[in-house]
Structure formats: C-alpha cells, structure tokens
C-alpha positions in Angstrom: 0.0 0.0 0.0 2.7 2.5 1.1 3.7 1.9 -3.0 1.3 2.6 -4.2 0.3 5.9 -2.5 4.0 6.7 -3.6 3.7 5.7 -7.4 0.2 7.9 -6.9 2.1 10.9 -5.4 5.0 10.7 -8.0 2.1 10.3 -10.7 0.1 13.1 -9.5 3.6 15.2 -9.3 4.8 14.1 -12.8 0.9 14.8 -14.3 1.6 18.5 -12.2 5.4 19.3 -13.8 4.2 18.0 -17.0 0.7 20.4 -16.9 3.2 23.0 -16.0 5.8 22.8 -18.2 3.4 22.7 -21.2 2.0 26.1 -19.5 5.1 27.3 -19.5 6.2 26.7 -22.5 3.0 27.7 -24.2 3.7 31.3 -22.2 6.8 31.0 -23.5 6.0 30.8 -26.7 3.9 33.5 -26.3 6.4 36.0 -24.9 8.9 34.9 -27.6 5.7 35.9 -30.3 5.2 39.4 -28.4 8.8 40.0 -28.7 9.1 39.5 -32.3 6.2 41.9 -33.0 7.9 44.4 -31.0 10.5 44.2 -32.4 9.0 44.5 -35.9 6.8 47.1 -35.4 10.2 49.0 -33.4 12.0 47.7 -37.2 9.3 49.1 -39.0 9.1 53.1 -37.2 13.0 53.1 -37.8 12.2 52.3 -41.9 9.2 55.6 -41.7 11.6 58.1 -39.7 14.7 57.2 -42.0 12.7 57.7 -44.9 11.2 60.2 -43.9 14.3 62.2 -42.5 15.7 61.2 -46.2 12.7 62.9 -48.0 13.3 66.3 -45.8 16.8 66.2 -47.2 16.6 65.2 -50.4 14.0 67.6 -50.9 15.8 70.6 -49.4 19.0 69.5 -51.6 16.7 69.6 -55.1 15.4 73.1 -54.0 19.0 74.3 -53.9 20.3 72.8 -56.4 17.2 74.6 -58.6 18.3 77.9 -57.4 21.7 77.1 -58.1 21.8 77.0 -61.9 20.1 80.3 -61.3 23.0 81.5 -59.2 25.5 80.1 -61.6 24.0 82.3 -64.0 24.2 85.2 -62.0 27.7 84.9 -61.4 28.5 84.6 -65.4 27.3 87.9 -65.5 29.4 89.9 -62.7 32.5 91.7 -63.8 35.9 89.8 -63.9 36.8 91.0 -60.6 33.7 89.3 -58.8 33.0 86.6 -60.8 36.3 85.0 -60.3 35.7 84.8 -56.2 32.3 83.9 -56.8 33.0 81.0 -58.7 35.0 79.8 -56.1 32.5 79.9 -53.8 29.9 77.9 -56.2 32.5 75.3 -56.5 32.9 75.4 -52.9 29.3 74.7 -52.6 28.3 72.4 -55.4 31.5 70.5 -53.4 29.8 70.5 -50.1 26.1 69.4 -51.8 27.6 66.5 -53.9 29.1 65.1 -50.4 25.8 65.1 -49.2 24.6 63.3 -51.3 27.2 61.0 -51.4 26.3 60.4 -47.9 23.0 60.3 -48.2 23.5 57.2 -50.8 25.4 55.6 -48.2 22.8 56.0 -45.5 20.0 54.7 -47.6 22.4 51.7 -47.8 22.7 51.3 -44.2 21.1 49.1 -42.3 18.2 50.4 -40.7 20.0 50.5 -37.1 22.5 51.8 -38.2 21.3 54.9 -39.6 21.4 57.4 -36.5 25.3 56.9 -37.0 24.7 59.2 -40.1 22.3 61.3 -39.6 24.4 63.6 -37.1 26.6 64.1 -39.7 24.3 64.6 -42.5 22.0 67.5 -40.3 25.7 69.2 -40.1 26.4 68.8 -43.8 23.2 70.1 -44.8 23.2 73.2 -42.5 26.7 73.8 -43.8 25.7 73.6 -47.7 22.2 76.0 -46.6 25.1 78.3 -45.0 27.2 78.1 -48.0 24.3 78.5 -50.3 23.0 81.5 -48.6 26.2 83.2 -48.0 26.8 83.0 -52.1 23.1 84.6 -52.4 24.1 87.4 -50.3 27.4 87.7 -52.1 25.2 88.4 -54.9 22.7 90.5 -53.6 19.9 88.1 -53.6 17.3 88.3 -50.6 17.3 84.5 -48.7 
C-alpha cells in the first residue's frame, strides 16, 4: 500500500510538472511571439523616420540645387573681378552638396539600425551647404 500511495504521489507530481511545463512553454512561446512583434513594429518606425528624415533632405537639396543653376547664372554675368571669387564659392558649394549626397546614398544603404550613425553628420552637412548657399546669395545680392 505504502507503493502505491507513492507511485500515486510521484504520478500526480509528474501529471503536475508536465501540466506545468506545457503552461510554461505555451507562455513561452507566447512571450517569444510578443517580442518578435515588437521588435517589428520598433524595425518598421526606424524604416518611416529614415525615410522620412531622407525625404526632408533630399528635398531641401533639389530646391538648392534649382536655385543654383540660377546663381551660376548670376555669377556669369558679374564683372571679372567678382566673378572669379564667386566662382570659387559655387565650387565650394556644389563641393559640399555632392558630399551630401554621397552620404545620403550611403545611409539609404545602411542598415536600418545603423542609420542614426549618419544622420548627425548629414544634419551638419546640410546646414553647412544651406550656409554656403545663402552666403553665395548674399554675395550676390539676392534676398534668402
């Protein structure tokens, strides 16, 4: 009799760690399914801001580089004098804005979590080409 009440105790303990282990795993699972959403949907607002932060860029780059060709215009028709410095400084800027977008080639290249490492440097490159830019405009007596 004593058996048997302990093949019953170590039957009702296996039938326990067994109910419990499927528990657990079946939380586990479902933890590990959680995760992987989060992590997608953490994957997926990196994609929108990177994009998005690319879109503000490019799109500030195509304005300037519009108003460019009208600057390089501009400069064609100062005297000798003036012309010669100004060119310089178009150069100077059409040197700075294809480095941008050099970089900005190699960001959309980048891995997705990697992209911050960039960005720093692109915010700076841009706000040095907009202070190129508009230091050429004022050179030539254009209102920014």
């Amino acid at each position: 009799m004593k058996q048997l009440t302990t093949y019953l105790l170590v039957a009702f303990f296996s039938v326990g760690v067994v109910g419990c282990t499927e528990k657990s795993e079946q939380e586990t699972q479902q933890a590990k399914e959680e995760v992987k959403e989060t992590v997608q949907s953490a994957q997926k607002e990196v994609e929108v801001k990177k994009q998005e932060f690319l879109n503000n860029v490019e799109e500030q780059v195509a304005e300037m580089e519009d108003e460019m060709e009208e600057l390089k215009q501009k400069i064609d028709g100062e005297s000798e004098e003036k012309k010669s410095e100004l060119q310089k400084q178009w150069e100077s800027l059409n040197d700075k804005k294809d480095k941008l977008e050099n970089d900005l080639e190699e960001l959309r290249a980048k891995a997705d979590e990697n992209w911050y490492d960039l960005k720093e440097s692109i915010d700076d490159q841009l706000d040095s080409v907009k202070d190129s830019f508009n230091n050429l405009k004022e050179d030539l007596g254009i209102d920014s």
